[in-house]
TIVO-702327 format. One record per residue (C-alpha): residue number from 1; y, x, z. Coordinates in Angstrom, 3 decimals. Layout:
NUM	Y	X	Z
...
END
This chain:
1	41.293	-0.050	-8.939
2	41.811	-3.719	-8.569
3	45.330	-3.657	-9.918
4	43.778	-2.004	-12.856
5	41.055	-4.301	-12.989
6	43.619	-7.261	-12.744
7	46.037	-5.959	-15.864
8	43.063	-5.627	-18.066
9	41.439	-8.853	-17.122
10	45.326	-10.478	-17.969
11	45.408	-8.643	-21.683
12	41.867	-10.439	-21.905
13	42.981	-13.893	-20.954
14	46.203	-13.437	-23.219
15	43.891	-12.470	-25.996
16	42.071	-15.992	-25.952
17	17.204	0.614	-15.331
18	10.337	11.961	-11.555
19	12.373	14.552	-11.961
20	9.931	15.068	-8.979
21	6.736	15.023	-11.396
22	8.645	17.688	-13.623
23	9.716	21.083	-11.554
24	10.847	23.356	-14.162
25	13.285	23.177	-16.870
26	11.122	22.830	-20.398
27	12.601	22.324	-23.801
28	12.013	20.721	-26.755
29	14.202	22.626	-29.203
30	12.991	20.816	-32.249
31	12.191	22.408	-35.917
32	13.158	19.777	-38.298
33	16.623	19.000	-38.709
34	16.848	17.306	-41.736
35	20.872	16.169	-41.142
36	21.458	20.245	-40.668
37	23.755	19.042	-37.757
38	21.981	18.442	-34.000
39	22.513	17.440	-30.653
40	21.254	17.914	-26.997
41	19.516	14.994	-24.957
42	19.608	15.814	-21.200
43	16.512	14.630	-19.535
44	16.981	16.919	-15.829
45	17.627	13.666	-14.296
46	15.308	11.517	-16.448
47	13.675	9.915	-13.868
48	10.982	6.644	-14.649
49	11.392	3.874	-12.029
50	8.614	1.259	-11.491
51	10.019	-2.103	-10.611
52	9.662	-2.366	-6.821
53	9.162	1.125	-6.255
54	12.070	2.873	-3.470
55	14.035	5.397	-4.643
56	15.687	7.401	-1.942
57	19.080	8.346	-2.396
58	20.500	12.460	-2.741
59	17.699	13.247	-5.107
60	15.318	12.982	-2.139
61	11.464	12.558	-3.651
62	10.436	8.761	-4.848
63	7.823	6.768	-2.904
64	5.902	5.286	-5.212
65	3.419	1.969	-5.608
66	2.324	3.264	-8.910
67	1.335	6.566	-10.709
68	3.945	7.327	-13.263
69	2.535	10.601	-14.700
70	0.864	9.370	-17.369
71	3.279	7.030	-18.571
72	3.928	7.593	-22.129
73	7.861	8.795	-23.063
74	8.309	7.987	-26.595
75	11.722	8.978	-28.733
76	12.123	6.852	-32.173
77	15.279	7.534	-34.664
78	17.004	4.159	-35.561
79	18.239	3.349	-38.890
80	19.786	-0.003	-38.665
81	16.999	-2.520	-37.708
82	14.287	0.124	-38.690
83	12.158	2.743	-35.996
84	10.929	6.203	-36.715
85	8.799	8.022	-33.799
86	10.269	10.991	-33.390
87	8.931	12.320	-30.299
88	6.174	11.982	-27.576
89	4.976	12.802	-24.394
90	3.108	11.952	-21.324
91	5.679	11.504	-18.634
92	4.757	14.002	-16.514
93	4.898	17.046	-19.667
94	8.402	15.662	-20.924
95	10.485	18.502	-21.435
96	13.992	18.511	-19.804
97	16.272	19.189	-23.205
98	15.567	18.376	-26.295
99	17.658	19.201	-29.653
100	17.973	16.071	-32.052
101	19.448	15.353	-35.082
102	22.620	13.720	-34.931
103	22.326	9.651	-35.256
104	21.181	6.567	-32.845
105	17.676	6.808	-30.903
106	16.243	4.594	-28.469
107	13.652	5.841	-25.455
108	10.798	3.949	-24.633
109	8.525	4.620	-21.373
110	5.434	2.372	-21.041
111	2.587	2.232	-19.125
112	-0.125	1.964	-21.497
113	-0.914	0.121	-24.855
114	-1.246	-3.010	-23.161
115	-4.022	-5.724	-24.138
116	-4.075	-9.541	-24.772
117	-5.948	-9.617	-21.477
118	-6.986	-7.127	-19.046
119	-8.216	-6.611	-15.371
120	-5.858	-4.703	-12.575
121	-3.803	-3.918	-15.709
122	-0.204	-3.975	-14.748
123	1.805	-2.876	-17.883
124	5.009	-1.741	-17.706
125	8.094	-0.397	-19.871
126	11.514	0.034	-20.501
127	13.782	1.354	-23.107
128	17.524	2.986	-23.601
129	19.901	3.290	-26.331
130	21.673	6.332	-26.673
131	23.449	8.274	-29.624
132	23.519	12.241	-30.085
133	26.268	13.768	-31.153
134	27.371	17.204	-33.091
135	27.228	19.918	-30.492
136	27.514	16.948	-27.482
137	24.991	16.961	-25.086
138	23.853	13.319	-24.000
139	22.152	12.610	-20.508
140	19.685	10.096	-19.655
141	19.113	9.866	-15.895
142	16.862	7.023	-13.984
143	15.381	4.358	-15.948
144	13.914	1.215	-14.111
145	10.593	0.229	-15.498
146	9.519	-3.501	-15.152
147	6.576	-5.531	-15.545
148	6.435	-6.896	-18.799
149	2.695	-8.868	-18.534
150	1.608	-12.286	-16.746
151	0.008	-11.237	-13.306
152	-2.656	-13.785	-12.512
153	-4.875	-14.560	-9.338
154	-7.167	-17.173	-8.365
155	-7.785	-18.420	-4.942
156	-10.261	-21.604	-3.443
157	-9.679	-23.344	0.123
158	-12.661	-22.793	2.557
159	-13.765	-26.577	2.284
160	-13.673	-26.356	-1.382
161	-15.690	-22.658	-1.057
162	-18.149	-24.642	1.584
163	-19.022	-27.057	-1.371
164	-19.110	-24.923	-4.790
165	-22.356	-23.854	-6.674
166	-23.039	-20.017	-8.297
167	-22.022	-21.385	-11.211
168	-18.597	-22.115	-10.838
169	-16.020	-20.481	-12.272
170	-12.504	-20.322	-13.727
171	-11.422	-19.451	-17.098
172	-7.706	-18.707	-17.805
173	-6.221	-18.301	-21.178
174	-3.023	-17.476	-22.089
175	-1.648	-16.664	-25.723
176	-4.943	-14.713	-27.309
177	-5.940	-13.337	-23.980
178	-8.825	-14.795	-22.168
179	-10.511	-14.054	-18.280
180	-13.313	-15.480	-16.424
181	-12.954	-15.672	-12.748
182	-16.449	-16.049	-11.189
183	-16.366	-17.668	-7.501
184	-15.995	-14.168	-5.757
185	-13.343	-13.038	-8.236
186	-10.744	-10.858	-6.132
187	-8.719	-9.314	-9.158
188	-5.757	-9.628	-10.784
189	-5.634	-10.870	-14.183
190	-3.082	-9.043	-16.715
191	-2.190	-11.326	-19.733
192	0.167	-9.839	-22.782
193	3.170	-12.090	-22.829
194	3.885	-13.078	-26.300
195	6.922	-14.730	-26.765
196	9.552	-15.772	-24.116
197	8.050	-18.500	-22.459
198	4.183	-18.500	-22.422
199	1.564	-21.312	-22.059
200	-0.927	-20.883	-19.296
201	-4.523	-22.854	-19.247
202	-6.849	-22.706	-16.589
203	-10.272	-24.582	-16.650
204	-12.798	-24.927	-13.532
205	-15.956	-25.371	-14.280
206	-19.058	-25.878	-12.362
207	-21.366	-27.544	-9.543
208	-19.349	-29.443	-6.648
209	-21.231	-30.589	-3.942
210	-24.117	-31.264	-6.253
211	-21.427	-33.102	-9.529
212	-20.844	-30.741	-11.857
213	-17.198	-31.069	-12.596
214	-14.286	-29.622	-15.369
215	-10.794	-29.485	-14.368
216	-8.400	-28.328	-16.536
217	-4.784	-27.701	-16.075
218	-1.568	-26.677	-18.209
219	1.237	-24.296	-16.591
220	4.399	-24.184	-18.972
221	7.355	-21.429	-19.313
222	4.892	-18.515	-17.475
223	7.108	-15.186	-18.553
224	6.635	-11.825	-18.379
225	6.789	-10.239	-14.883
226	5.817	-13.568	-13.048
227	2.823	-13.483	-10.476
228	1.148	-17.144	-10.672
229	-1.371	-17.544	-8.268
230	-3.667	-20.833	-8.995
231	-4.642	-22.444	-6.193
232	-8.287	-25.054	-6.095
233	-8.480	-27.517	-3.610
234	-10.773	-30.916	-2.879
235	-9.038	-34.408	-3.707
236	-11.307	-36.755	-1.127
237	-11.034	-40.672	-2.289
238	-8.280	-42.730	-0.119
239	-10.057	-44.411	2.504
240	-11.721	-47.358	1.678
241	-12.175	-47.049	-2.213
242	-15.755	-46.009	-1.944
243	-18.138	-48.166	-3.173
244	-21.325	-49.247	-1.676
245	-23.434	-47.243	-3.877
246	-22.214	-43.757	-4.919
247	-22.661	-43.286	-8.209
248	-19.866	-41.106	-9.020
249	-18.382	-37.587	-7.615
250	-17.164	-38.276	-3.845
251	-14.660	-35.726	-4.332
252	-12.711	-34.035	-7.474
253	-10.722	-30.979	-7.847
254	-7.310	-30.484	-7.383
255	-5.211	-27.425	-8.538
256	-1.669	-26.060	-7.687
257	0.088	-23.193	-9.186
258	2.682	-20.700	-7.135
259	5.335	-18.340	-8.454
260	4.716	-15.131	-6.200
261	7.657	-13.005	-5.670
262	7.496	-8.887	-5.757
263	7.575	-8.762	-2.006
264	4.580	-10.926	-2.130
265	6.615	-14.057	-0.995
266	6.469	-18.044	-2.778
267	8.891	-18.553	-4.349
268	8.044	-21.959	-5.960
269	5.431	-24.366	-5.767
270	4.891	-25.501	-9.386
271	3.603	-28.781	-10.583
272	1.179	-28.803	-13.091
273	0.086	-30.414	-16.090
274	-3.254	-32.413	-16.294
275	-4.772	-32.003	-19.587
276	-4.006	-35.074	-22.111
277	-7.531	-34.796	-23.257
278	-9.381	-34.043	-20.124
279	-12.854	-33.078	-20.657
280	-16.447	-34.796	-19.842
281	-18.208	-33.233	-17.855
282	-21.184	-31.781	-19.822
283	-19.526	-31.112	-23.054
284	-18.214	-27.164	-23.579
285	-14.766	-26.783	-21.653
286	-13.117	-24.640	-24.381
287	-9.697	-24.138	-23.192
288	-8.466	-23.213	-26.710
289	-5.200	-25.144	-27.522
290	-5.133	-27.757	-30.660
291	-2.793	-27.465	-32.762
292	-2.317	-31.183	-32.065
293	-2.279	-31.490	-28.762
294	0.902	-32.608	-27.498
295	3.352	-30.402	-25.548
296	4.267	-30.735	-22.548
297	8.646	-31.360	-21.750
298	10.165	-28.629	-20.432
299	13.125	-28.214	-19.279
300	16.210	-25.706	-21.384
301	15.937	-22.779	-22.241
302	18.032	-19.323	-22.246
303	17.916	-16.437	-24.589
304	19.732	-13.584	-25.676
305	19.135	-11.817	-29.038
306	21.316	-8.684	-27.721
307	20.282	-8.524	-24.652
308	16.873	-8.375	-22.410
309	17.161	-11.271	-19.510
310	15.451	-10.516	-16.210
311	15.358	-6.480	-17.107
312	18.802	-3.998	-15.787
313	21.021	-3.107	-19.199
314	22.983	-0.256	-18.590
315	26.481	-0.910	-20.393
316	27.526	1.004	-23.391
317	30.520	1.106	-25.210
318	28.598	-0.439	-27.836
319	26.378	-3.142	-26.048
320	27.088	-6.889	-26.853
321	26.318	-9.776	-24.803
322	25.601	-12.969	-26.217
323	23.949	-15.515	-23.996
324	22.484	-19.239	-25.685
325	21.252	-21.999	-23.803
326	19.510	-24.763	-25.547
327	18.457	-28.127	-24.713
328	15.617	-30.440	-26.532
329	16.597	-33.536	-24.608
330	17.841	-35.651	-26.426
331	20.991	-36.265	-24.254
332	21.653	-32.855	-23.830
333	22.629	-30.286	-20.779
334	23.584	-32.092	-17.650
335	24.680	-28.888	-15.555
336	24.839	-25.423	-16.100
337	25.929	-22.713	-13.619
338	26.087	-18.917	-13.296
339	25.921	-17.220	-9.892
340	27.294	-13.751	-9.344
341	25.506	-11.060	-7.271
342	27.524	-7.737	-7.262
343	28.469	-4.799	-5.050
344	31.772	-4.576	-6.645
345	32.764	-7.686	-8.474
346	32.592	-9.133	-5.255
347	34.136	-12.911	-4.011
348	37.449	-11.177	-3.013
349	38.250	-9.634	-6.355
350	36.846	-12.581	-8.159
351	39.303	-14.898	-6.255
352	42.340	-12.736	-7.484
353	41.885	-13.465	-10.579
354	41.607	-17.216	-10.260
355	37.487	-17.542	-9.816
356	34.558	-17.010	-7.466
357	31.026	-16.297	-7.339
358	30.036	-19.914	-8.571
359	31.020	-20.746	-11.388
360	29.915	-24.445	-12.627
361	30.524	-24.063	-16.194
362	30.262	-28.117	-16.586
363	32.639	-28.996	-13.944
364	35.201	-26.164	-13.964
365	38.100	-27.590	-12.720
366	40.655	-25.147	-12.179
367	38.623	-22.009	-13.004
368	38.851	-23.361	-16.673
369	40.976	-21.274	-18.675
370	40.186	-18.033	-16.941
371	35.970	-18.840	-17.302
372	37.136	-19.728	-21.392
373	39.282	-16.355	-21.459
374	35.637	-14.561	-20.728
375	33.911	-15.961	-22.933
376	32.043	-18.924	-21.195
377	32.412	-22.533	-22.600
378	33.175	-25.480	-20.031
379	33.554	-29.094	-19.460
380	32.649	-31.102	-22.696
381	31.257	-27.740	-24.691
382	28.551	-28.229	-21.537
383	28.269	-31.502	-21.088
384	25.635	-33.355	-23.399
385	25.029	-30.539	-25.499
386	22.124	-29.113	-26.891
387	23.412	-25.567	-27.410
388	26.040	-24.178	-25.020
389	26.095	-20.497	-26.203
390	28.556	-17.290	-24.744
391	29.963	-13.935	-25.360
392	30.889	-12.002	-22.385
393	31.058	-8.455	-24.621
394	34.817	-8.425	-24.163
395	34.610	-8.096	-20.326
396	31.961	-5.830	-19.919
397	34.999	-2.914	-19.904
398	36.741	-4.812	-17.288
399	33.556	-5.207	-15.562
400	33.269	-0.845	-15.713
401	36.849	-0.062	-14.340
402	35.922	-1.832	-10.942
403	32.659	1.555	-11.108
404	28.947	1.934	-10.499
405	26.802	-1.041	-10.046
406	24.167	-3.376	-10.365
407	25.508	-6.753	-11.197
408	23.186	-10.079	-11.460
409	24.395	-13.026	-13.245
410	22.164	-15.548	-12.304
411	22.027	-18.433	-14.950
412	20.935	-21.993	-14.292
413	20.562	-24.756	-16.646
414	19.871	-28.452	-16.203
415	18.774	-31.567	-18.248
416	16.617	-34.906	-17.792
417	13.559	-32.223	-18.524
418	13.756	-30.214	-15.900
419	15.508	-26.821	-14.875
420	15.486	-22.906	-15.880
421	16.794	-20.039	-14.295
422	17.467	-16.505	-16.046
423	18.936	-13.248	-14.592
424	21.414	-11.288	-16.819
425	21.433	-7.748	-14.925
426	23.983	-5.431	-16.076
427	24.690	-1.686	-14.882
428	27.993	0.362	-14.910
429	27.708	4.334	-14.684
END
């Protein structure tokens, strides 16, 4: 395999996500054929993974965190950038083959039809690409479902619990979707993620220790599938900056926001944003954004327009990877690195072939013309840019011959604003 592996990768360089919830066999045999010629989609081993659920291995039954059966299993017909629904059923009455017209078709399992903002709400969904073919029967085994809204919490220390009033409470806003957390508050908060990067506000209002008070904080680049858990604390004055007669609050709030991991771990301890125009106590804390308010720096970002980052893509013979990573600082990218996590692609067969499982894209050194041979730019394409973009679609067959596997490219990128991290997961068959 690796000598196979290791000719193909040299022709490249010389070029340049329950079958248990569904017992019996049920078909969908279709009555509207409108091309005249059809297909078979083969869904015995259709199986819908939540993200962080185990699946055991040999078909054995899956132990799940969460109730898949009434997922919803949708079919739609493409036609170049357009979607027809074509099918639909709740996960646990999908049928196990189903006759379609010949063409492209992408299946979608989701949760539920999820809200701007909702309580104990987790929403997940993924989707797969597949093509039927004359007389060709196509199967579609397990697909991993992720989360794909903002998980929320709220938490208090015990000394700031000891001094807060009935009327305290903390309102969090992010894109349309708005929650109050009252003081006893033990729920998660679900918010719809919008767009790739999200703006989170929270606002504490309330009586502390007889002051009322309004603290209000900004949390930039929240995405779909994190956990942040905001943290409120009490900010005593240093020692000796009290005055003789108290006139003001003797203590003030102080908030903290955490990345929590799936396995319920912190991952990072996030700095957050005062608000540029804090607010008086006594006037109505509105956290709605102006349009005028200035935005916060942040640091570059990464995006893919074929591609979804952070979720497993299965490769096809026809999928494309194109990765872009922009900067807004006005001296551009300082560092930017990808980090390989594979079962097969391993350090030993990367170091045949001239590379390893860091590669720093700015400062290649010798790894240069096999990381440009791939696809990646390097050196002064990296350096001081404000777009570094790459297109890895020529290796993704090279990537197949070495067999199954879930491979992680972890991306980091770097400028005077700060740092971002994205996960390109790709799957061989």
């Amino acid at each position: 395999m690796k000598n196979i592996f290791y000719i193909a990768l040299t022709i490249l360089m010389g070029l340049a996500a329950a079958s248990c919830d569904r017992e019996n066999i049920t078909y969908d045999l279709g009555t509207d054929h409108t091309s005249g010629k059809t297909g078979t989609l083969d869904l015995t081993s259709f199986d819908a993974i939540p993200s962080g659920d185990v699946k055991e291995m040999q078909k054995q039954p899956v132990s799940r965190a969460v109730d898949v059966s009434d997922f919803s299993v949708q079919i739609y017909r493409v036609d170049g950038a357009s979607e027809t629904l074509d099918k639909n059923w709740k996960y646990s009455e999908t049928p196990e083959i189903v006759d379609l017209n010949v063409g492209n078709y992408n299946l979608k399992v989701f949760s539920h039809e999820v809200q701007a903002a909702e309580w104990e709400k987790p929403y997940y969904y993924a989707d797969r690409a597949f093509t039927i073919e004359e007389n060709k029967v196509t199967p579609i085994d397990t697909i991993v479902c992720t989360l794909q809204n903002i998980k929320v919490t709220v938490a208090y220390s015990q000394d700031l619990q000891m001094l807060m009033g009935s009327d305290c409470k903390v309102t969090i806003v992010v894109g349309e979707g708005s929650l109050d957390f009252v003081q006893n508050e033990a729920r998660a908060g679900y918010f719809r993620s919008d767009s790739e990067s999200n703006l989170l506000i929270a606002t504490f209002s309330g009586t502390i220790d007889g002051h009322e008070e309004v603290n209000r904080i900004q949390v930039d680049n929240v995405k779909a599938g994190d956990w942040r858990k905001i943290t409120y604390d009490i900010k005593r004055p240093e020692p000796g900056s009290e005055s003789g007669t108290i006139t003001t609050p003797s203590i003030t709030i102080d908030a903290t926001c955490e990345i929590i991991d799936h396995e319920g771990n912190v991952t990072i301890d996030e700095e957050v944003i005062e608000d540029p125009n804090p607010i008086e106590p006594g006037t109505d804390p509105d956290p709605g954004t102006d349009p005028d308010d200035p935005t916060p720096g942040e640091g570059p970002k990464i995006t893919s327009e074929t591609v979804a980052l952070g979720t497993p893509v299965v490769i096809t013979d026809d999928l494309q990877v194109k990765i872009n990573v922009t900067s807004s600082d006005p001296n551009g990218l300082t560092a930017l690195t990808v980090d390989i996590e594979s079962p097969t692609l391993t350090p030993e067969e990367l170091s045949g072939i001239g590379l390893s499982d860091h590669l720093d894209l700015a400062n290649p050194g010798e790894m240069k013309p096999a990381l440009e041979s791939l696809g990646f730019p390097t050196a002064d394409k990296v350096l001081n840019q404000a777009s570094a973009p790459f297109d890895i679609t020529n290796f993704l067959p090279m990537l197949k011959l070495l067999g199954a596997g879930t491979h992680t490219f972890v991306i980091t990128a770097t400028d005077a604003q700060g740092t971002t991290t994205e996960s390109l997961i790709l799957v061989t068959e």
